[in-house]
C-alpha positions in Angstrom: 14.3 -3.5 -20.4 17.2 -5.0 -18.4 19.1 -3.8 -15.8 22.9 -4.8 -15.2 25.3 -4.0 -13.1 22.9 -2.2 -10.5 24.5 -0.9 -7.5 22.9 0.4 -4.3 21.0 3.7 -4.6 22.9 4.9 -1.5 25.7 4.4 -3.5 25.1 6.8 -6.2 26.6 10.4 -6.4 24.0 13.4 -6.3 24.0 15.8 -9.0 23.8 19.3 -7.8 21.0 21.5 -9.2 21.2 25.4 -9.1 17.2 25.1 -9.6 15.9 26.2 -6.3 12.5 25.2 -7.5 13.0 22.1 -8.6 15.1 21.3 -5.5 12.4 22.7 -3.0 9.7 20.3 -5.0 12.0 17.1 -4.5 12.3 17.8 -1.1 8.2 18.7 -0.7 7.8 15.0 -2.9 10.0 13.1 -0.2 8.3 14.7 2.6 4.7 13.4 1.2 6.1 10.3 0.5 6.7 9.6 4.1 3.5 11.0 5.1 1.8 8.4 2.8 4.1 5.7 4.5 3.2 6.1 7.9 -0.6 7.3 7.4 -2.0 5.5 4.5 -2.3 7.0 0.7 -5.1 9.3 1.7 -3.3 11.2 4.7 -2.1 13.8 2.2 -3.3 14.7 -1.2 -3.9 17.9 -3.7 -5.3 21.2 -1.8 -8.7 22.4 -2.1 -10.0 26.2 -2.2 -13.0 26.9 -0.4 -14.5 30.2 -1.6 -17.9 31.9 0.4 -20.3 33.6 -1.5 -20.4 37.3 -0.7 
């Protein structure tokens, strides 16, 4: 693989989505990402359930 001709990520137009889903998840992936910047990889991570016997 080769890449040519790259340009600047800023750079790059942003393709609307009507997904509201998918667009909430990007966002929720960028947020964790700079969590994991500041903090270290294991400052966030999957959720747990905790269930008490009844």
């Amino acid at each position: 693989m080769r890449g040519e001709a790259l340009i600047d990520a800023a750079q790059v137009a942003r393709q609307i989505s009507l997904d509201d889903t998918r667009e909430n998840r990007l966002l929720a992936e960028q947020a964790m990402d700079r969590i994991r910047d500041k903090y270290g990889p294991a400052a966030i991570g999957p959720a747990t359930v905790f269930r008490r016997a009844s």
